[in-house]
N, C-alpha and C positions, 0 to 999 in steps of 0.2 A: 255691400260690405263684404270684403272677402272674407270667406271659410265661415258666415256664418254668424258671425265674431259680433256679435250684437251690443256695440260699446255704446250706444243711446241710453242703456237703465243699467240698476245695479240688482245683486243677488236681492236686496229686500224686495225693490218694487214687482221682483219676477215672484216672490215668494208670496207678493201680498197678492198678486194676481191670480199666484194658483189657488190661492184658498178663495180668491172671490169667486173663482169658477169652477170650486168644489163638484164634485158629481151632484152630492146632499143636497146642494143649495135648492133650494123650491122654486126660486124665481127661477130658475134655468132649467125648468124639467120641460119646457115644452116651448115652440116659435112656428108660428106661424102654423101650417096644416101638419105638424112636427111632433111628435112626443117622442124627448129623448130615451134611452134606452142603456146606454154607458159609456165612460170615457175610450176612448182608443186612444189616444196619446196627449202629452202637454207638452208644448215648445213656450218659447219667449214672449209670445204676442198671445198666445190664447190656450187655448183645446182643443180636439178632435172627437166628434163624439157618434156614435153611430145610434141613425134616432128610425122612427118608421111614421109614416104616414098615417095618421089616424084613422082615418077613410077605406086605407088598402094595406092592410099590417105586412104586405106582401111586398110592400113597395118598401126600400132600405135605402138611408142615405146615409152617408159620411157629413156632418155638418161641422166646419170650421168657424169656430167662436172668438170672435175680435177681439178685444178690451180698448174701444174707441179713447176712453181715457189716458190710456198707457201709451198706445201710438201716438197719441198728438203731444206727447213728450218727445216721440223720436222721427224726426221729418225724413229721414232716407229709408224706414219701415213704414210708414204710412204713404208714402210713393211707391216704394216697394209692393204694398198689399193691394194699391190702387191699377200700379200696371198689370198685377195679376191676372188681376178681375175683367183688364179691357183685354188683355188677352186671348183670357181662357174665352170669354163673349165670339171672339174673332175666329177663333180657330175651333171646328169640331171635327172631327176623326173618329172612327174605330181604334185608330188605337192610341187617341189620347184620352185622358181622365176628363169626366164631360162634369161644366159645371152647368147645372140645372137650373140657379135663380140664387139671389142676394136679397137678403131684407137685413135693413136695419133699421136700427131702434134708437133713441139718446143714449143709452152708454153700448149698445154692441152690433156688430157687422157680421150678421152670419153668412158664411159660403155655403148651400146648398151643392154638397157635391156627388158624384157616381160613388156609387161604395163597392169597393171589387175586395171581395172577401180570401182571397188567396193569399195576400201581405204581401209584403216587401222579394224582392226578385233573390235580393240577399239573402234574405232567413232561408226564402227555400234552396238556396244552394249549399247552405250549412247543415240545413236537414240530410240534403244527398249526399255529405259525404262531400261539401267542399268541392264537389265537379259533375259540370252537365253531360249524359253522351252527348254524341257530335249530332244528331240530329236536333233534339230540345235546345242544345247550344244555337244552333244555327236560326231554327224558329224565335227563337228568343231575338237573336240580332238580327234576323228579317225584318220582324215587327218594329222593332227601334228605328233602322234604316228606314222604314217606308214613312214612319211618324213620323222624321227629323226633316225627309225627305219634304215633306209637305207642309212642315214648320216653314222651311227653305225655302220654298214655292213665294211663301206668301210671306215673303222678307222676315222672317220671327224664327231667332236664334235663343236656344235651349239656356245653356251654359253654366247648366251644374249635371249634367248628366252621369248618372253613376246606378250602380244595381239597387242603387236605396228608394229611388225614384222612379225603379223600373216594377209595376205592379199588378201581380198575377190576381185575374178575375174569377170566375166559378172551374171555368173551363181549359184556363192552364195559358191564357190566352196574355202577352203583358200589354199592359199599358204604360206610357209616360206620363209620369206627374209630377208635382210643384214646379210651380211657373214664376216661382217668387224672383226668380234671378235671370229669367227670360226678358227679352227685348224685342224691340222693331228695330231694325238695321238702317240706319241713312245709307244713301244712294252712294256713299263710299262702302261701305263696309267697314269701316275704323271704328272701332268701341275704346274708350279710355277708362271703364269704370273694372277692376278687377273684381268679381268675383268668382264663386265656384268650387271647390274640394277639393282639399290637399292631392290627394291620392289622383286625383283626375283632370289635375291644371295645367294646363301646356305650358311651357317657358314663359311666355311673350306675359303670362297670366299674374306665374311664378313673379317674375321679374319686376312687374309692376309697369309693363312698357305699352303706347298705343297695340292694338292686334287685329286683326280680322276675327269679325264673329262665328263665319262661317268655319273658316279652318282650326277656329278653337273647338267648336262642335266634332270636329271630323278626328282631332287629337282623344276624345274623350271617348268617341264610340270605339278608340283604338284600345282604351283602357278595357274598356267593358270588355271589348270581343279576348284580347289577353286574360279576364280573370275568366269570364266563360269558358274557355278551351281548356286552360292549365290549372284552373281553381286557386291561382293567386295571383297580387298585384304585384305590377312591372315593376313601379322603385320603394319597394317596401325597404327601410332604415330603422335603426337604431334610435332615430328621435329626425323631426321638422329639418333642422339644417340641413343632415345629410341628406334627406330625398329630395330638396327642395334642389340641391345642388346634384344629384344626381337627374330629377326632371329636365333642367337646364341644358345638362350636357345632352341629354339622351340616353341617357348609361342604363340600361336594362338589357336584360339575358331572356333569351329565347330557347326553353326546352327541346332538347336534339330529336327528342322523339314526335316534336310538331310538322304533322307532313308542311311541305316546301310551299307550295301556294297557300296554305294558312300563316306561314312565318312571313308571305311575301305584303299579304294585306296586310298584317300586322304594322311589318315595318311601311310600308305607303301610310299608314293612317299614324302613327307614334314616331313622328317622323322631327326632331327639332327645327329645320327650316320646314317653316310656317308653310312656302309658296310651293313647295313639294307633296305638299298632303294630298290626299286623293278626298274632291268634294264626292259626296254622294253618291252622282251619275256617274261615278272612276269609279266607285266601291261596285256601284250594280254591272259593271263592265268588268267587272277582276273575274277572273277566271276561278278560286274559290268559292264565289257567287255564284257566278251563272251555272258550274257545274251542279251545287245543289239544288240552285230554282228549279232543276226542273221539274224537280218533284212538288212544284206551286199548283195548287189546283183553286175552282170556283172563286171564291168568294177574295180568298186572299191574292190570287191572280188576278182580279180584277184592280183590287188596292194596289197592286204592284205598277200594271200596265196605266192605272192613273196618276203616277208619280212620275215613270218611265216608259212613254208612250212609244209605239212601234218605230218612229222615225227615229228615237232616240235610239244613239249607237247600243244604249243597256239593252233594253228590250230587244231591238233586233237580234242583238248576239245571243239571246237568251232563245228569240222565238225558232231561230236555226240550229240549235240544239235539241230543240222538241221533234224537228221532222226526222221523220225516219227515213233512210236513204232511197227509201221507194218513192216520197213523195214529192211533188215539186212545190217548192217554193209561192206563195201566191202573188200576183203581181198588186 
């Protein structure tokens, strides 16, 4: 359902929901090897609660609270919470949000998920002051690229990507998270279902028109790396209409002061024809890129080179950058 827009229930059944899943409630203070500990947030379908392991008080989890009830009113959020689940099962990464285990009960579906205590990408860029330097900038959309990269691999396209979903761990490290609007791609690549964020939906998205999922991915990490750099969003309006109609066109201004190969990626990824975009392996190949990977080392060099292996034009153009003019090349 695009932007979120959860037209299945109304303002009561969400209100009677939240009180069902009060912090207070007793029945809900503990699940499975679980003793919750407090709310982190309320959306439409449940909770968010961050609870600890009885056993290892050390061990912290994020636990997401169904209201089985509620969704079997709404068939395209109860598919929605389902492909979640096979998703997140499918795909694990460093730098995606790991889900740990799923139990449910007769009325609730708990998600068992990674708890990365640094919040949302967004809050802490409101704390700095609305803008990253260019290194924590660029770390930030490393990690994004190498995650999307590897969604991509294994046909599963994101398609609400935005700094709200982007989520900083102990160590400063982001991850990607909710998977509610993610897919598995047919061997076309054609998606018809719109969803995703005002702020970070491509035309095709906008429009309501079939798209490619991948280069819908690839328009939205153009948003991010945009508010990253400048500390604001490309078609920010006056109200819906006008940005929707400015996404469409293209219509967004690029600050003078953004060096030239940062304005070049920009524009290759927030690009309105769809087949112009640059997928992933064009981003790890832009010259923006490869000039800052070099400073990739260990661990994260490793994630990199498993996405875009040597033979890949990215990494080559990346690994001849690293030599230093004394050495030779290795066969």
């Amino acid at each position: 359902i695009f932007f979120r827009n959860m037209a299945g229930g109304n303002s009561g059944d969400l209100l009677n929901l939240i009180k069902k899943l009060d912090v207070n409630d007793p029945t809900e203070n503990w699940v499975g090897p679980y003793t919750m500990i407090k709310t982190l947030g309320k959306g439409a379908t449940g909770v968010v609660r961050l609870a600890q392991k009885r056993d290892d008080i050390e061990c912290e989890v994020a636990i997401k609270i169904v209201d089985l009830d509620y969704i079997h009113t709404m068939p395209d959020e109860k598919k929605r919470i389902e492909r979640e689940i096979t998703i997140l099962k499918k795909l694990e990464h460093p730098y995606l949000m790991k889900l740990h285990d799923v139990i449910e009960t007769k009325t609730h579906k708990y998600m068992i998920l990674e708890y990365l205590r640094g919040g949302e990408l967004y809050d802490y860029l409101l704390k700095q002051g609305g803008k990253l330097s260019n290194e924590e900038a660029f770390k930030c959309f490393f990690q994004l690229l190498v995650a999307i990269a590897f969604m991509h691999r294994n046909k599963v396209v994101h398609r609400d990507i935005k700094l709200e979903n982007m989520i900083r761990d102990a160590y400063g490290n982001v991850k990607l998270a909710d998977f509610g609007m993610a897919c598995e791609v047919p061997p076309s690549g054609i998606l018809e279902e719109s969803v995703g964020s005002p702020h970070y939906a491509c035309p095709e998205v906008v429009k309501g028109v079939k798209y490619n999922g991948y280069q819908a991915d690839s328009w939205s990490m153009g948003v991010v790396l945009f508010v990253l750099l400048t500390g604001a969003l490309p078609f920010a309006a006056d109200n819906m209409d006008l940005m929707f109609d400015k996404i469409k066109k293209g219509d967004y201004r690029l600050p003078p002061e953004l060096p030239n190969p940062a304005q070049d990626l920009i524009k290759s990824l927030i690009n309105p024809t769809a087949s112009a975009r640059l997928d992933v392996h064009g981003v790890a190949r832009h010259p923006w890129f490869t000039t800052k990977a070099t400073r990739i080392t260990g661990n994260e060099r490793r994630l990199m080179e498993a996405e875009f292996p040597p033979d890949d034009g990215a990494t080559e153009s990346l690994h001849s950058k690293l030599l230093s003019p004394n050495m030779k090349k290795p066969s």
